[in-house]
C-alpha positions as CSV (number, residue, x, y, z in Angstrom):
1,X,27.9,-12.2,-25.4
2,X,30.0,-14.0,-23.1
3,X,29.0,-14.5,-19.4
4,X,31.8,-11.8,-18.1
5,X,29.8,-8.8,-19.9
6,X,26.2,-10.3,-18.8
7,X,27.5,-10.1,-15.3
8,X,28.5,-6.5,-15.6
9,X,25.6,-5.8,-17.8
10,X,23.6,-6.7,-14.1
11,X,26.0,-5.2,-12.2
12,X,25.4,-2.0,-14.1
13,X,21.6,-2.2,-13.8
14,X,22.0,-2.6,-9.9
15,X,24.3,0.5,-10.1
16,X,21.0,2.3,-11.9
17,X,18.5,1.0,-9.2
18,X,20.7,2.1,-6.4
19,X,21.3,6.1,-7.3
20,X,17.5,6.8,-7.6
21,X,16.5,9.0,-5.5
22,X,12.3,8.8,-4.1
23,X,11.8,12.1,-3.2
24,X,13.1,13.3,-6.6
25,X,12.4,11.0,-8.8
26,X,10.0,7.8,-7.8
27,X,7.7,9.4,-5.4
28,X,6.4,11.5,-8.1
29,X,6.0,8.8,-10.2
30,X,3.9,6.6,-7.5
31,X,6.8,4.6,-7.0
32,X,7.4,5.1,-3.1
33,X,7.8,2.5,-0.5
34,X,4.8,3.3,1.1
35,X,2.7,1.8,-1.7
36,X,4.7,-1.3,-1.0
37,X,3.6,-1.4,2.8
38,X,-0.1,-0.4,1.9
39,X,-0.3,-4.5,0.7
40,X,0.9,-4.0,-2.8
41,X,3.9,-6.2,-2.2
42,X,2.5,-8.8,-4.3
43,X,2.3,-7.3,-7.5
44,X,4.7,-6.8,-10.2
45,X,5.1,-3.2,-9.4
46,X,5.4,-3.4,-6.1
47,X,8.3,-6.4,-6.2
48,X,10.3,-4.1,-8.9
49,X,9.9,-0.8,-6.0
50,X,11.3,-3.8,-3.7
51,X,14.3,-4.7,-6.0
52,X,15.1,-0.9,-6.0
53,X,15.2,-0.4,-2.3
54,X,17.2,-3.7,-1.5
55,X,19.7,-2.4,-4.0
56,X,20.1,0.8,-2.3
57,X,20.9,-1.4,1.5
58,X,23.3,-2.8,-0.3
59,X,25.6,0.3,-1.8
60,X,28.6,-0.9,0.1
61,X,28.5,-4.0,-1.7
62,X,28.0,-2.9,-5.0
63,X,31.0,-0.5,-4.3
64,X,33.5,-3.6,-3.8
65,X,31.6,-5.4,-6.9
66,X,32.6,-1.8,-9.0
67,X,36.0,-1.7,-7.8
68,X,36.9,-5.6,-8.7
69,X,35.0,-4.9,-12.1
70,X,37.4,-1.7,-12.4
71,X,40.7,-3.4,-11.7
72,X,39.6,-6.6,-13.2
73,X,39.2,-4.5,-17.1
74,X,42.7,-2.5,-16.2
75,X,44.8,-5.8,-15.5
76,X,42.7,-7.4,-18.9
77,X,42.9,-5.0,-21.2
């Protein structure tokens, strides 16, 4: 596994974190944000509900990352 497809193998996982929706999906679950505010930040669980909400500030970002990954595989082959 070379260090290109680890990259995209991340940037794929960020993709994952960033379409979740939390009324559909994490608040039922008892993965909200307001379990982070209530002083859970600490924990494991709630530094993994963090990673999930920082990636979904960050959309724009991962939009440019997606695009260069696109035209990056069309002009390699």
């Amino acid at each position: 596994m070379g260090l290109w497809t680890l990259l995209e193998g991340f940037l794929l996982l960020a993709n994952a974190f960033a379409i979740l929706n939390e009324d559909r999906f994490l608040a039922p679950r008892g993965w909200s944000f307001s379990e982070v505010s209530a002083g859970k930040a600490k924990s494991l669980k709630g530094q993994i509900i963090g990673l999930i909400y920082a990636t979904q500030y960050f959309r724009f970002p991962l939009i440019l990352l997606n695009t260069l990954c696109i035209v990056v595989k069309l002009v390699s082959g």
